[in-house]
N, CA, C and O atoms as a printed pandas DataFrame, in Angstrom:
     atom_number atom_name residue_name chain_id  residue_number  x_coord  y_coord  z_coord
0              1         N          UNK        A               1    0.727   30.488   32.182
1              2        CA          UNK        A               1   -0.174   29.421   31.799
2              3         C          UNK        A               1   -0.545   28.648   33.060
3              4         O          UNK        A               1    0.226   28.379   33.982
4              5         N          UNK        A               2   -2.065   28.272   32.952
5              6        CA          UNK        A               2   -2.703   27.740   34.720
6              7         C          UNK        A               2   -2.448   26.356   34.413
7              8         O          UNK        A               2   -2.516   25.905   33.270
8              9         N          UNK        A               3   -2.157   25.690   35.426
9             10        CA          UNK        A               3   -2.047   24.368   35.474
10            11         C          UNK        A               3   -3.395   23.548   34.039
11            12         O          UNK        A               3   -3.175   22.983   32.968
12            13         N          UNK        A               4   -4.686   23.888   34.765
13            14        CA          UNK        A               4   -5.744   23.547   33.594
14            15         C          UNK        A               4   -5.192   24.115   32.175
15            16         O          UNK        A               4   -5.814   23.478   31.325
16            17         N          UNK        A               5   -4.487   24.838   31.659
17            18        CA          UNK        A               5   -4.752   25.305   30.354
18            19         C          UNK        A               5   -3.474   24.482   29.935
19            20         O          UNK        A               5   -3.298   24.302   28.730
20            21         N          UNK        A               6   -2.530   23.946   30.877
21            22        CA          UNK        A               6   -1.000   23.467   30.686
22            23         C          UNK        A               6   -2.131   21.763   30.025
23            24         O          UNK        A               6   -2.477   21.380   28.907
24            25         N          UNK        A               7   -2.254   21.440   30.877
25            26        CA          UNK        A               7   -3.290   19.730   31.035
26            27         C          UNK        A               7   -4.145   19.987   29.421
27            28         O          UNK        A               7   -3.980   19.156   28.527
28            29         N          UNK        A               8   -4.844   20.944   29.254
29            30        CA          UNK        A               8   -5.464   20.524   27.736
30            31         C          UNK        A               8   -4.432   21.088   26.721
31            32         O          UNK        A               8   -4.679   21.064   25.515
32            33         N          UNK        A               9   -3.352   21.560   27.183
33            34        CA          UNK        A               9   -2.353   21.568   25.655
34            35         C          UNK        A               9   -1.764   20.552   25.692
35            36         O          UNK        A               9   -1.383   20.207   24.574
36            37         N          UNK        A              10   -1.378   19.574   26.855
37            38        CA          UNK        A              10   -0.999   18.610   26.716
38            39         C          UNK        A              10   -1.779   17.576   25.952
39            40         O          UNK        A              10   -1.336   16.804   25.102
40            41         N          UNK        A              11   -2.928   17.679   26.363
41            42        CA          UNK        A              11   -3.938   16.661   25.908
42            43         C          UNK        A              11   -4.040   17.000   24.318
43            44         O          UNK        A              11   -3.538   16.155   23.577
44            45         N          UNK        A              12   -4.605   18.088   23.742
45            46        CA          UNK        A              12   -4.117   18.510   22.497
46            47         C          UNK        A              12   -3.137   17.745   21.836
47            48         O          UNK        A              12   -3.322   16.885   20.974
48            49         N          UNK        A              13   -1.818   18.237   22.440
49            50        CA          UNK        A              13   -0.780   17.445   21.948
50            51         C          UNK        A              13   -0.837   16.201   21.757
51            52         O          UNK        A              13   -0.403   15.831   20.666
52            53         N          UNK        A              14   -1.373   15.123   22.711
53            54        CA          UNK        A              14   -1.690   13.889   22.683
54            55         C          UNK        A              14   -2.679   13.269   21.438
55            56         O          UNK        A              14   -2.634   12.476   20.498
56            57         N          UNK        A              15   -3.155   13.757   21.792
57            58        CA          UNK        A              15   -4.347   13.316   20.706
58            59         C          UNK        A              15   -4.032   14.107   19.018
59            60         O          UNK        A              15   -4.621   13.667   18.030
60            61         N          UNK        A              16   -3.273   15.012   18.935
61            62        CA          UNK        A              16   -2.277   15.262   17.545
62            63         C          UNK        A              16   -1.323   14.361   17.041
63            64         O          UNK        A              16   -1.093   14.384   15.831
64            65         N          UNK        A              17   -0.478   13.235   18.083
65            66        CA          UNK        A              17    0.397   12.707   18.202
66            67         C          UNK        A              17   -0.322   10.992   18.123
67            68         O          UNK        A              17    0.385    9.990   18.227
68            69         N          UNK        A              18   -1.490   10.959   17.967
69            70        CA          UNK        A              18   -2.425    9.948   18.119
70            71         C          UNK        A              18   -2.798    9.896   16.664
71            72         O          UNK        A              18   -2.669    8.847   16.032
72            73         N          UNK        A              19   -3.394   11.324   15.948
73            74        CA          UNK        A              19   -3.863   11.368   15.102
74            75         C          UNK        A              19   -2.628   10.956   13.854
75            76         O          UNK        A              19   -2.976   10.421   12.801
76            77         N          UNK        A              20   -0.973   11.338   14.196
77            78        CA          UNK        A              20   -0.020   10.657   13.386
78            79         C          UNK        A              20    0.211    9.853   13.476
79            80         O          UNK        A              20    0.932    9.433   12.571
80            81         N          UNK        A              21   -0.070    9.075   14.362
81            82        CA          UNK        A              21    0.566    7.522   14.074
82            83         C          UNK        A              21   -0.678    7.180   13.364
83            84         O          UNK        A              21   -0.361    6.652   12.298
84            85         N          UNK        A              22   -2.152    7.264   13.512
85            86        CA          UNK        A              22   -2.584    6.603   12.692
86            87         C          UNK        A              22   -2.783    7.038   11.119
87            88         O          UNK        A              22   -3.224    6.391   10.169
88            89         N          UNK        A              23   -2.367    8.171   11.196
89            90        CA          UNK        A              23   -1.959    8.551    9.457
90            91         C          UNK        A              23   -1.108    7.562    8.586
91            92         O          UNK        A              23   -1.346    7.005    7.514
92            93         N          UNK        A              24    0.643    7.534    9.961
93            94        CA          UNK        A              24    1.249    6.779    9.299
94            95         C          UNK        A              24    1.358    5.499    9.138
95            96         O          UNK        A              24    1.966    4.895    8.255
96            97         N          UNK        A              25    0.728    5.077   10.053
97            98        CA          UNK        A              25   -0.076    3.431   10.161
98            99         C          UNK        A              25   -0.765    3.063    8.536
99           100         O          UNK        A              25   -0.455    2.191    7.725
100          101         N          UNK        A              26   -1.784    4.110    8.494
101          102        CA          UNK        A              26   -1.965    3.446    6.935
102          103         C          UNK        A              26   -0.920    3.929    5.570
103          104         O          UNK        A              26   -0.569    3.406    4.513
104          105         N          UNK        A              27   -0.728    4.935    6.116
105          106        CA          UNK        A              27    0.381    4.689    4.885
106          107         C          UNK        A              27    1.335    3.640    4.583
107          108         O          UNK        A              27    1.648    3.113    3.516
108          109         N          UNK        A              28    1.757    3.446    5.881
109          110        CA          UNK        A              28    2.355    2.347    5.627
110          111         C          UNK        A              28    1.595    1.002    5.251
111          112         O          UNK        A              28    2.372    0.100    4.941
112          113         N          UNK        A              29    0.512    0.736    5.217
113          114        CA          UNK        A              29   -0.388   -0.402    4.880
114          115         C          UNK        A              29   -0.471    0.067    3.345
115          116         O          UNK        A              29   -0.512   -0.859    2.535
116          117         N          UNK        A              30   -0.495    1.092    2.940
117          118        CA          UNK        A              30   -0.788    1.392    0.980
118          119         C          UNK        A              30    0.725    1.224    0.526
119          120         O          UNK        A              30    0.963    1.048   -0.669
120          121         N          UNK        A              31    1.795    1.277    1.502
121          122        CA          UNK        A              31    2.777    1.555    0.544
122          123         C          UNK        A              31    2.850   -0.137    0.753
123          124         O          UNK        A              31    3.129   -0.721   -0.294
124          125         N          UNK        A              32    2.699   -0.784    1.629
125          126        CA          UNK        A              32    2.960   -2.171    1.404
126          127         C          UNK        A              32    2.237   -2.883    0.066
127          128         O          UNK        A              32    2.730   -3.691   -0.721
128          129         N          UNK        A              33    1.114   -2.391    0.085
129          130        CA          UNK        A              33    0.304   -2.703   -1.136
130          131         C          UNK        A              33    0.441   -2.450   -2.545
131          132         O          UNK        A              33    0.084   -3.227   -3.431
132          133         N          UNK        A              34    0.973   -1.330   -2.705
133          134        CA          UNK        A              34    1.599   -1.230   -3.697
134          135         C          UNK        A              34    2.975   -2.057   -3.937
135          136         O          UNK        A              34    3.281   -2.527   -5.032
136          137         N          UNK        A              35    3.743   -2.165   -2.790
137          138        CA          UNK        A              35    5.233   -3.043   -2.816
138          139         C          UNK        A              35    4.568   -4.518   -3.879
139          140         O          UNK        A              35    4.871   -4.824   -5.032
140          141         N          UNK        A              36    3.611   -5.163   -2.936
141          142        CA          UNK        A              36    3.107   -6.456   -3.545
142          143         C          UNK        A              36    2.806   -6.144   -5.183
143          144         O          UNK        A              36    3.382   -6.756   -6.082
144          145         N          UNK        A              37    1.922   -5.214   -5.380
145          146        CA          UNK        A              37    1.080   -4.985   -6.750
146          147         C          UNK        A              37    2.286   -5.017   -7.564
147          148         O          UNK        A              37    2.270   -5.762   -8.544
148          149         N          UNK        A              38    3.535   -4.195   -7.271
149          150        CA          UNK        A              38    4.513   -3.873   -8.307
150          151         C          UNK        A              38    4.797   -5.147   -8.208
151          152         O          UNK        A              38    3.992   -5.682   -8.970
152          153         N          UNK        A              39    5.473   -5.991   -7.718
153          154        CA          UNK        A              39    5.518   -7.540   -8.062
154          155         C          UNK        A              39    4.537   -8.437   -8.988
155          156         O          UNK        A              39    4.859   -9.213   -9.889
156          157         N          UNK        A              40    3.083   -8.065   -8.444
157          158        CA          UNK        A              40    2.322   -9.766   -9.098
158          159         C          UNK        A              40    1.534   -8.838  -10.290
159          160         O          UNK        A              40    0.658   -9.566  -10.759
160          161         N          UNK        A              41    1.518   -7.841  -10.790
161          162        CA          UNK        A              41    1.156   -7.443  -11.684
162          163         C          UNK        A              41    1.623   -7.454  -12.772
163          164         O          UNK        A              41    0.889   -7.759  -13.712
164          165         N          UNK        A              42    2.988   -7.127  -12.998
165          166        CA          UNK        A              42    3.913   -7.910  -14.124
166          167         C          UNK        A              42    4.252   -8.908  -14.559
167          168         O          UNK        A              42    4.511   -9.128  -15.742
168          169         N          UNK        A              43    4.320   -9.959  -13.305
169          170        CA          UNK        A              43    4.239  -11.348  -13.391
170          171         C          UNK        A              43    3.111  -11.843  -13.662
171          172         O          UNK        A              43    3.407  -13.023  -13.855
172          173         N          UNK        A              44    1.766  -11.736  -13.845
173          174        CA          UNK        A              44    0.678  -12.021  -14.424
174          175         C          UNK        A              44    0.619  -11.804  -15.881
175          176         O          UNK        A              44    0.507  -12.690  -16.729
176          177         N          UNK        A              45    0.726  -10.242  -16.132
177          178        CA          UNK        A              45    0.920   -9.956  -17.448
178          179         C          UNK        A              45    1.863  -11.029  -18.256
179          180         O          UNK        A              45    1.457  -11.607  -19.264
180          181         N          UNK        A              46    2.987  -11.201  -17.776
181          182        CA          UNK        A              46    3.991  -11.987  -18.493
182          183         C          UNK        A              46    3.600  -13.626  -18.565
183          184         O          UNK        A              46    3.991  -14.379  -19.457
184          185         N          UNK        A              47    2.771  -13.999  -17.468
185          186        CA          UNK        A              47    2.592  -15.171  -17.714
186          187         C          UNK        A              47    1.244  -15.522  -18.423
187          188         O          UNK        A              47    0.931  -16.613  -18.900
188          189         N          UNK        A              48    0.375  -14.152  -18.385
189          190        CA          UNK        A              48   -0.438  -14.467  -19.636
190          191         C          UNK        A              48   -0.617  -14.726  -20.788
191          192         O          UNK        A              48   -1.380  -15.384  -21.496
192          193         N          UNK        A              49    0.801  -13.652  -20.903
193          194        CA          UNK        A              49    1.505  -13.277  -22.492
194          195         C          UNK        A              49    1.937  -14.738  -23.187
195          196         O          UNK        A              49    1.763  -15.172  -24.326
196          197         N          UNK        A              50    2.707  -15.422  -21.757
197          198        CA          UNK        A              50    2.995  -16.797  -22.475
198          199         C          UNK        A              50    2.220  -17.804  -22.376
199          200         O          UNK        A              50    2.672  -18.895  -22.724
200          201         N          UNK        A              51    0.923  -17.718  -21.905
201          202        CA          UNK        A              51    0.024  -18.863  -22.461
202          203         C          UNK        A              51   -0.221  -18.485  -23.669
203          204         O          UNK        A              51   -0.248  -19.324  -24.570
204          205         N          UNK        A              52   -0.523  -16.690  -23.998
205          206        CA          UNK        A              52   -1.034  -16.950  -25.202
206          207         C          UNK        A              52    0.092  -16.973  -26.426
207          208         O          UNK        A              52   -0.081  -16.975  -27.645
208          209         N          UNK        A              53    0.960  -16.986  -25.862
209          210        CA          UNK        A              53    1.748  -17.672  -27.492
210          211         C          UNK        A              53    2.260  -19.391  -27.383
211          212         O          UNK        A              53    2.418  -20.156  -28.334
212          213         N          UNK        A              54    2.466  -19.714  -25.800
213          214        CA          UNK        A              54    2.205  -21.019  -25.959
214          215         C          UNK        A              54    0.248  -21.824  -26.506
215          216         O          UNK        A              54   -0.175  -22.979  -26.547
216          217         N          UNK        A              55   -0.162  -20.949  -26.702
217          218        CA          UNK        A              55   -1.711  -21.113  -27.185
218          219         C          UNK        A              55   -1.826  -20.962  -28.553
219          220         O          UNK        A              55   -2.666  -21.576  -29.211
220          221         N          UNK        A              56   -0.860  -20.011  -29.120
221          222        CA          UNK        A              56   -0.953  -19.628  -30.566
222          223         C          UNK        A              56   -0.399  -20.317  -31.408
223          224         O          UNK        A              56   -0.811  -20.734  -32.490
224          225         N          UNK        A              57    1.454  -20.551  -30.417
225          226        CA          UNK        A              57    2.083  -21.078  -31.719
226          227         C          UNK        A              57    1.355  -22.326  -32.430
227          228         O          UNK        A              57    0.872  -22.134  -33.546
228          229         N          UNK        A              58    1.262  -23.524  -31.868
229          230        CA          UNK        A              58    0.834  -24.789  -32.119
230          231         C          UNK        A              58    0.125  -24.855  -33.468
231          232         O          UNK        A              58    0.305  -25.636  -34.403
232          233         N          UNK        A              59   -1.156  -23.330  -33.265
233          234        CA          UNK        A              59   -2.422  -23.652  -34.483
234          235         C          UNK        A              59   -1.711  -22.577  -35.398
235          236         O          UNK        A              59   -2.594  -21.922  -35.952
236          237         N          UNK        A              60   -0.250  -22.076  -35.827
237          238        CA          UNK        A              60    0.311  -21.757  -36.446
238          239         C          UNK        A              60    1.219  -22.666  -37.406
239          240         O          UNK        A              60    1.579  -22.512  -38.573
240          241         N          UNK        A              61    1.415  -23.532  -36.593
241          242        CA          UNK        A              61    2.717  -24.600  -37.326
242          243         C          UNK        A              61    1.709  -24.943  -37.729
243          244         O          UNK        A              61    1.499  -24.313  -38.766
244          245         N          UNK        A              62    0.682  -25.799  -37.451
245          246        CA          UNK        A              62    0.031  -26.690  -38.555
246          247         C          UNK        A              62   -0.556  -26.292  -39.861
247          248         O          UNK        A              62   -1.030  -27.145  -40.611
């Protein structure tokens, strides 16, 4: 292998090794996003749930 053909497998390599970090760069940005979603998505649901029975009961008792 000639010095030139050594220099663009390197470069190859480089820019393969470029192309993974920014793969895993966003993955890691979706998996963070999902981390959050699994949190405030249930907690919404649940605190909707209890306006609407703190909304319901009231015009029930009377």
């Amino acid at each position: 292998m000639t010095h030139a053909e050594q220099s663009l497998a390197d470069d190859k390599m480089r820019a393969e090794i470029a192309n993974l970090i920014a793969a895993t760069s966003k993955l890691n940005a979706e998996t963070s996003k999902i981390t959050r979603e699994r949190f405030w998505i249930p907690f919404t649901v649940f605190a909707g749930v209890i306006v609407a029975i703190v909304s319901i009961v009231p015009r029930l008792i009377q």
